[in-house]
N, C-alpha and C positions, 0 to 999 in steps of 0.2 A: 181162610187161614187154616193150616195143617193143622192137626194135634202139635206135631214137634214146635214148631213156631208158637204155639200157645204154651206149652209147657217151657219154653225160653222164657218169654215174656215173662210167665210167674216167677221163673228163679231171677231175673233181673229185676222183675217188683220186690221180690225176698231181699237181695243185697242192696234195695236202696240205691241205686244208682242209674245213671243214667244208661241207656242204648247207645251211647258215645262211649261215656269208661267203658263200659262192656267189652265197648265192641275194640276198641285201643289200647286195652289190655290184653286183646288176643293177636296183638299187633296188626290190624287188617290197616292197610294203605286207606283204602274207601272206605269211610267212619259210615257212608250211606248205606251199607250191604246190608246189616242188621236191621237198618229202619226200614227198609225195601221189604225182607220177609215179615216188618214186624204189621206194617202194612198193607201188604198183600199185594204189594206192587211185584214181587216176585213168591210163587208158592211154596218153592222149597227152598230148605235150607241145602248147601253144595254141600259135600263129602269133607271138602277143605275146613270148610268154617266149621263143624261141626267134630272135627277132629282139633281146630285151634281153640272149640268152646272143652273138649274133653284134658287139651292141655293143659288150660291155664286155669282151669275152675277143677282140679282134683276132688274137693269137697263134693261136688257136683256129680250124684250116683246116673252113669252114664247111661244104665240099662231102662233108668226112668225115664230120660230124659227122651229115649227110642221110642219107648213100649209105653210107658205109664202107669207100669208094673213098679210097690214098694215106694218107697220113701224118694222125696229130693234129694235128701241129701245122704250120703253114704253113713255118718253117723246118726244112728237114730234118735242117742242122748242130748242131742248139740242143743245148749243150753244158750242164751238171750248172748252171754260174753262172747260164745261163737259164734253167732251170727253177727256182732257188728266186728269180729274180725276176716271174716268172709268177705265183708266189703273191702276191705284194707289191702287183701291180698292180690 
């Protein structure tokens, strides 16, 4: 598994939720995509999904999510209340 696919997997352990929400809030037709990279059935993540993870996860500090430079998440303060609204969103 890539760094990036392992740095996915931790922000979807972070929001509590499944690799299904996840992936059906970024609206992907095939709920499998994500489990594919999360399993290593496919190595990378495409351009697409990774542009639908930067849409709909805004909290979600992009640059980390590449590089694994700074924080998860864009706010550094984000207290316990923002994180179970992270999942909400």
């Amino acid at each position: 598994m890539n760094e990036i696919n392992i740095r996915v997997e931790r922000f979807i352990n972070k929001l509590k939720i499944t690799p299904y929400e996840f992936s059906k809030k970024m609206g992907n037709t095939r709920h499998d995509t994500v489990y594919n990279f999360l399993n290593k059935k496919e190595t990378d993540i495409s351009s697409k999904t990774l542009n639908r993870i930067k849409k709909n996860y805004p909290k979600l500090n992009y640059h980390w999510l590449l590089t694994g430079e700074g924080e998860m998440l864009n706010d550094t303060t984000v207290s316990k209340e923002v994180d179970k609204s992270l999942a909400q969103e």
